[in-house]
VOGU-3710 file (C-alpha; in Angstrom, 3 decimals, decimal comma):
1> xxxxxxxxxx> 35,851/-15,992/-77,958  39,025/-18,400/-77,574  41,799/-17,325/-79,255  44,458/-19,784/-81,081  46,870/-19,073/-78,528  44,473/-20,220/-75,894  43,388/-16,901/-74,317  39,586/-16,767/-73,221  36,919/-13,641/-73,149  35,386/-13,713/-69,631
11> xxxxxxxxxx> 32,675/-12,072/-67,924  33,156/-10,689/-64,663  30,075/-10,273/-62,454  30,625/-8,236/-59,067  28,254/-6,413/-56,748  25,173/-7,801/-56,600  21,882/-6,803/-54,503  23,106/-8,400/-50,875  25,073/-6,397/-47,930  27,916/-7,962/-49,630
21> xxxxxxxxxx> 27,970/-5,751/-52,290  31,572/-3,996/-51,762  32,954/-6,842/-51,018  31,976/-8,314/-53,993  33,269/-5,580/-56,327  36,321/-6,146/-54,503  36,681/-9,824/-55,492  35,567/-8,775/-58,713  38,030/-6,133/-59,075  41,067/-8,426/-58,001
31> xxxxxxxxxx> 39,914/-11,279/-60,642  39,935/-9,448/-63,637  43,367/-7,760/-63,162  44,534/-11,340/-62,302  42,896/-12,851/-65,582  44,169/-9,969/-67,473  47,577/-10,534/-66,071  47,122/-13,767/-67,119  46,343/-13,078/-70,543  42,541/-13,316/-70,910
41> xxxxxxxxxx> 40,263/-10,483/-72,282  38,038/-9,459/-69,624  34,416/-7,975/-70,156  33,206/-6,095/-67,096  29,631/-5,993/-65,918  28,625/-5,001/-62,736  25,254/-5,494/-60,822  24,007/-2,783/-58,998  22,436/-2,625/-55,728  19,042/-2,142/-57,904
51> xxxxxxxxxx> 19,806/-5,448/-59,126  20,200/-4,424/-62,755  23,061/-5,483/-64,986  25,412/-2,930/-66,669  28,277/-3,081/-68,806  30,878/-0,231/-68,767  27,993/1,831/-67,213  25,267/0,971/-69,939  22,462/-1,223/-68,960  22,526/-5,125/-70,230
61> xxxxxxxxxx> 19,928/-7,161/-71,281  20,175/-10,937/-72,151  18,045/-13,511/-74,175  17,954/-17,023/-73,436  19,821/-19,271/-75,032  22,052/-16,575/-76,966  25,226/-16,421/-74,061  26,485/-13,175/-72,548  28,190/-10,590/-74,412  29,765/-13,282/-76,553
71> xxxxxxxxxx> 32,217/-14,512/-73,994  33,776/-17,428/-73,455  33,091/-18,009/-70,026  31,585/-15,775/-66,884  33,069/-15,764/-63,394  30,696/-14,676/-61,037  32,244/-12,999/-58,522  29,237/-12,230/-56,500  28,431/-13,210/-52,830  25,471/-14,028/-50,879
81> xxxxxxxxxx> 21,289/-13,624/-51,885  21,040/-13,193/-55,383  24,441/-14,442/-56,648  25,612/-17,150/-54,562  22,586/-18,819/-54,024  21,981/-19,893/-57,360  19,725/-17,090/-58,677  22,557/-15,860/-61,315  23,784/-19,868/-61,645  20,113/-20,508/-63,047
91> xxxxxxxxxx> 20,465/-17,340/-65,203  23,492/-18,480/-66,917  22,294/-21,564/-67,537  19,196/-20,106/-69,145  21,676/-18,189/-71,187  24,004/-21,480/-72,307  27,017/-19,806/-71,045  29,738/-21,525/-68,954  30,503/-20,229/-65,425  32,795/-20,823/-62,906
101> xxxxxxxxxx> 32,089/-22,620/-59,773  29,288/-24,491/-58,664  26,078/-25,183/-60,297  22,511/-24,020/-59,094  21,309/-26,388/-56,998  24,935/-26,575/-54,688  24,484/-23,094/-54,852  21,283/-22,700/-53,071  22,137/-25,578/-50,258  25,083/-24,416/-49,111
111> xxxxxxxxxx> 24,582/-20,327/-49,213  21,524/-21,628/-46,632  23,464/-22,168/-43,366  20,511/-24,615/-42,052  20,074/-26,954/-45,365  23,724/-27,455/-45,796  23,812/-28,582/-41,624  21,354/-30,873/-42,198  22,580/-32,608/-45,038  25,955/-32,892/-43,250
121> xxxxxxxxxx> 23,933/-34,321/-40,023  22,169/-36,973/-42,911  25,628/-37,939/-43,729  27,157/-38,242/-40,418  29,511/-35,647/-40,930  30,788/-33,802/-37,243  29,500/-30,439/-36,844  28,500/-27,637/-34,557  25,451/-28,222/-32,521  23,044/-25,674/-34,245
131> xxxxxxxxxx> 18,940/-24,502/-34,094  17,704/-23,301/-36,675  14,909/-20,315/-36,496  12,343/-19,014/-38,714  11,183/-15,460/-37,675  7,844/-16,629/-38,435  8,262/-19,495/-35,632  9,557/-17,369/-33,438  6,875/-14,775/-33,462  4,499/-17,584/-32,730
141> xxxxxxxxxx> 6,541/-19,829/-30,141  9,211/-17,543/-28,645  9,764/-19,520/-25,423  9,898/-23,034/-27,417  12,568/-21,490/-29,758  14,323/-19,544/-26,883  14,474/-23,533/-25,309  15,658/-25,447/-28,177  18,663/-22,275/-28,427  19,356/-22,879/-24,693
151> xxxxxxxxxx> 20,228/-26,473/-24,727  23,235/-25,555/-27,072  24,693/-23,913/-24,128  26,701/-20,687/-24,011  28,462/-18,802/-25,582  26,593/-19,214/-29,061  26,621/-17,500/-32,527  23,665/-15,910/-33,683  23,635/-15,278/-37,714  21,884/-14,577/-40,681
161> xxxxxxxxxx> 21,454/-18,031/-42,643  21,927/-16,998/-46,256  24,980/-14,301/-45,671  28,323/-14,739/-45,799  31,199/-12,542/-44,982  30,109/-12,925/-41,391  27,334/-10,622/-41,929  25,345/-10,306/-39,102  26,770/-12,437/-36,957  26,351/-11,566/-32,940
171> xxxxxxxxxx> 28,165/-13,680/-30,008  25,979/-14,163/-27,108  27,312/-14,441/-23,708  24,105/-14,153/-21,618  20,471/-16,198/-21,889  18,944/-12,724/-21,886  21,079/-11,882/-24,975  19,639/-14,363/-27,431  16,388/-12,718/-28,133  17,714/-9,364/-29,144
181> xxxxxxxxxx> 20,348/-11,533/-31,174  17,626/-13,391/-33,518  15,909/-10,431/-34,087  19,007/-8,589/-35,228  19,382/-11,565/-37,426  16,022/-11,295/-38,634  16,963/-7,448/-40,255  18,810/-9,593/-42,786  17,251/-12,733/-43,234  13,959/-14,856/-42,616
191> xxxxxxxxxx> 15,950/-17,921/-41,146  18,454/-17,822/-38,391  20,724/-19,868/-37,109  21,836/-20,587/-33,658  25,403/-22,174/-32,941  26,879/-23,481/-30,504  30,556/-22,575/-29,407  33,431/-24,699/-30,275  36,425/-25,221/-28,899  39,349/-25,266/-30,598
201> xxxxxxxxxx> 41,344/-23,722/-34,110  39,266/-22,062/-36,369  40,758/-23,758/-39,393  40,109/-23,111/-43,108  40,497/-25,513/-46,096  40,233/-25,014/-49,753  38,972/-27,325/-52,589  40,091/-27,188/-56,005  38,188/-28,943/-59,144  40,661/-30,779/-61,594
211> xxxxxxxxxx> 40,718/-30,695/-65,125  39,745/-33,691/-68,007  42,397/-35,796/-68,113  44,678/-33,930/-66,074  48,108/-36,723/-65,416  49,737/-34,943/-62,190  47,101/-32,943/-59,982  48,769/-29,721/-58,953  48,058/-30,173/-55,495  49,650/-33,118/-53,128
221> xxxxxxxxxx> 47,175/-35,292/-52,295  46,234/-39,194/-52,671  42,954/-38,078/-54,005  42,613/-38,242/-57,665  39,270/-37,778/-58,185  37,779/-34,384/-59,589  38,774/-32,198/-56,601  41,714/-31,705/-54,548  42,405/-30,016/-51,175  44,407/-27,421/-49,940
231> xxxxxxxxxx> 46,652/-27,275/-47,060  45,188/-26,049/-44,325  45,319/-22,556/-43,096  44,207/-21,329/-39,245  42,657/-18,181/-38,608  44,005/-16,272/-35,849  41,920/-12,885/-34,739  42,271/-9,874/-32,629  38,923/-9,553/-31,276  36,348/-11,574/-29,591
241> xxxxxxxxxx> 35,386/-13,925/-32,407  35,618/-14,006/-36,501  33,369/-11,568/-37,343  33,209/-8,779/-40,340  35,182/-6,067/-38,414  37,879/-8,954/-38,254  37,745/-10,514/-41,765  38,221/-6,942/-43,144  39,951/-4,579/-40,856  43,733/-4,235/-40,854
251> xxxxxxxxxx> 45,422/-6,664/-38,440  42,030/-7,832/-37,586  43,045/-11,508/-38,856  45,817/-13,078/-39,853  45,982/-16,076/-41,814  48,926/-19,202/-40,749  50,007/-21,982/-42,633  49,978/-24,837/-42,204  47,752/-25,008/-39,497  48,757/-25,616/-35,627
261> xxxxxxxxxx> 47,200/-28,796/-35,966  48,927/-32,310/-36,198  49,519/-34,565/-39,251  46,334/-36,539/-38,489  44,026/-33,644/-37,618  45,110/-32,158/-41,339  44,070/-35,139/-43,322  41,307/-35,111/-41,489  40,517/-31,887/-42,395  41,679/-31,959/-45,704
271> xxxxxxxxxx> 39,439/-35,984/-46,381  36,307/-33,793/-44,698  36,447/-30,610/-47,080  36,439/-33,058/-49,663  33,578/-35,222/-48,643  31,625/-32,052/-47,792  32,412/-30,832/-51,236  31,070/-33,632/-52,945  28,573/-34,306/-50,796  26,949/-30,976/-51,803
281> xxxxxxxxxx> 27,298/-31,538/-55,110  29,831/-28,969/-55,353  31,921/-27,869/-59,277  35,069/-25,958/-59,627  36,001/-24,489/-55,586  34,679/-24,065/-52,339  36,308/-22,750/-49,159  35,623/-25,410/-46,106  35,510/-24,134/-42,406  36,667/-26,078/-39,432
291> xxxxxxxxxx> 36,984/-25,715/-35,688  39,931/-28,379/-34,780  40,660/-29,275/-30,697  43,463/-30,913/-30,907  42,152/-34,742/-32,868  38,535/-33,769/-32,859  38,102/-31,714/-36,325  34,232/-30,463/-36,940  32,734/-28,907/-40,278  31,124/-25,708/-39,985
301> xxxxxxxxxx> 30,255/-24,280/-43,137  31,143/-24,463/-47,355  31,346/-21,474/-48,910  30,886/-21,440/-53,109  32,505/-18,632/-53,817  34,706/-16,661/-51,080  36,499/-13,462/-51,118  38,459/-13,744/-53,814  40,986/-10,995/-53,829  44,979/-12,238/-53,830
311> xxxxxxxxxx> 45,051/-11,553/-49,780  41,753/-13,563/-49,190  41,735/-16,651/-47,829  41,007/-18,899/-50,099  43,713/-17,696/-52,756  46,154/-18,123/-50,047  45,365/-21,490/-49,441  46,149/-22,344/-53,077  49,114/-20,093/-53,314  50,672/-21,922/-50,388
321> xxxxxxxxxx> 49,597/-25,052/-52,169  51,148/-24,582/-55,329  48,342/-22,444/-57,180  49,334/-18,902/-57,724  46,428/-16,514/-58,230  46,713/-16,230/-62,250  46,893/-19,895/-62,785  44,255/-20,277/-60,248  41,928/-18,118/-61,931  42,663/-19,703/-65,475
331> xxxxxxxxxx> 42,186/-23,229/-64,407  38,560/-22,115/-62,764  37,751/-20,444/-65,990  38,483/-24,000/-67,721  36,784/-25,995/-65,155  33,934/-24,053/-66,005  34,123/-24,557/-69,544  34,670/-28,565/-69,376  31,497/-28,536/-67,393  29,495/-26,480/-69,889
341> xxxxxxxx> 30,727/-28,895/-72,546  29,627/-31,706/-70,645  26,189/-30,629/-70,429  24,904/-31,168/-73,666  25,163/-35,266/-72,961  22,361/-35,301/-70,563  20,366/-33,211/-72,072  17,285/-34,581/-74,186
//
């Protein structure tokens, strides 16, 4: 529990039952030597592929209402189906235990590629053109589906809808390309998604919560409501597009900042992670995606809870922003706590 000198017990929860397992305990891995580092006790318990919880090895099992392990707080360092998309966020809250980051419902839109598009097309924000596909639609009306896809034009992106990490994802160059595409897709996931290409800087922004009564946010920005954003960052890759190989090869990526983009193009950016992020209904952080030709800046996805090693994006973001990774990971622990303690009043 919280010491007098302000130190907190945390959970960390890595793996998980997606493909993003490994990358995952990475993340994981990274945030507790960077909460140790910054003086928190850190209780480690990892979720196999199985899907069952263990702590130091020994299998866990929880009872509503009565917390986790006695921690403080849990950080959830888990990515994609069942930890992103707020299967684990409803857990903890069965439990009564804070967590870091967003809550269950945020959880579940945005870690669904298709939901969180069309809430951003409800509330006029630019974006991708997109299709989305159910495998069960397109086993029953393959040539209306393979229409719909090719009035986006090509080249487009074929991927998974609930993975991250760019899991999945295929480039298609040809019409005769697509079909072979969704089904690949379909290994993963019931629901596709079909994108259309985008000109332009792929271009990364990250939001950070702010803390009760907080007098000077930590980050520059005229904002001072609960979230701030990040400088933005531009992705520059080797290969053919942004996909796994690139994310996490060597000198597959590398990450600039600021962005090549001008003044007005950044706030832009910077005013639409924001608005996405609330918008959502997002807590705590989120990692927003852009594609940026020169003034025209276009959302393309929100991410909960990216890689979250030192070297990953996000942490980047905030390092070049004035968050190093230690206080980073403190003030998301906190952030998580304020919101648990805010709970209570709407409960009846």
């Amino acid at each position: 529990m919280t010491s007098a000198d302000g130190a907190l017990t945390v959970a960390v929860l890595a793996g998980g039952r997606s493909s993003e397992h490994d990358v995952s305990l990475a993340s994981g891995a990274a945030v507790r030597e960077g909460l140790i580092a910054a003086g928190h006790e850190v209780v480690w318990v990892e979720v196999g592929r199985d899907g069952r919880w263990r702590e130091d090895g020994r299998a866990l099992s929880v009872t509503p209402g009565a917390g986790l392990l006695d921690v403080d707080v849990v950080f959830p360092a888990l990515h994609g189906p069942f930890g992103e998309d707020g299967t684990v966020q409803g857990l903890l809250e069965t439990l009564d235990v804070a967590y870091v980051g967003a809550g269950v419902t945020a959880s579940a839109l945005c870690l669904d590629k298709v939901m969180f598009k069309e809430l951003m097309s409800a509330r006029g924000v630019p974006q991708v053109d997109y299709v989305g596909v159910r495998a069960e639609r397109f086993a029953a009306a393959r040539a209306e589906v393979l229409a719909e896809v090719g009035r986006l034009g090509l080249p487009v992106f074929v991927k998974p809808a609930h993975l991250g990490s760019s899991v999945g994802i295929v480039k298609v160059d040809a019409p005769d390309g697509v079909e072979a595409a969704l089904e690949q897709a379909f290994d993963h996931d019931g629901l596709a998604i079909v994108e259309a290409a985008a000109p332009g800087r792929e271009v990364e922004c990250g939001v950070l919560g702010v803390l009760a009564g907080e007098v000077e946010p930590t980050l520059p920005s005229g904002d001072r409501g609960r979230a701030l954003a990040s400088e933005p960052g531009e992705i520059v890759f080797a290969g053919r597009f942004y996909d796994f190989a690139a994310k996490y090869s060597p000198g597959g990526m590398e990450l600039r900042i600021p962005a090549g983009i001008s003044a007005s193009a950044r706030e832009r950016v910077r005013s639409l992670a924001l608005g996405a992020f609330r918008a959502a209904g997002c807590e705590g952080l989120a990692r927003v995606d852009f594609f940026v030709d020169g003034e025209r800046v276009l959302v393309n996805e929100l991410n909960t809870m990216p890689g979250f090693t030192p070297t990953s994006v996000y942490a980047k973001l905030l390092d070049a922003s004035g968050v190093p990774y230690e206080r980073l990971l403190d003030r998301l622990c906190r952030l998580g706590l304020e919101r648990h303690e805010r709970l209570p009043a709407h409960v009846t």
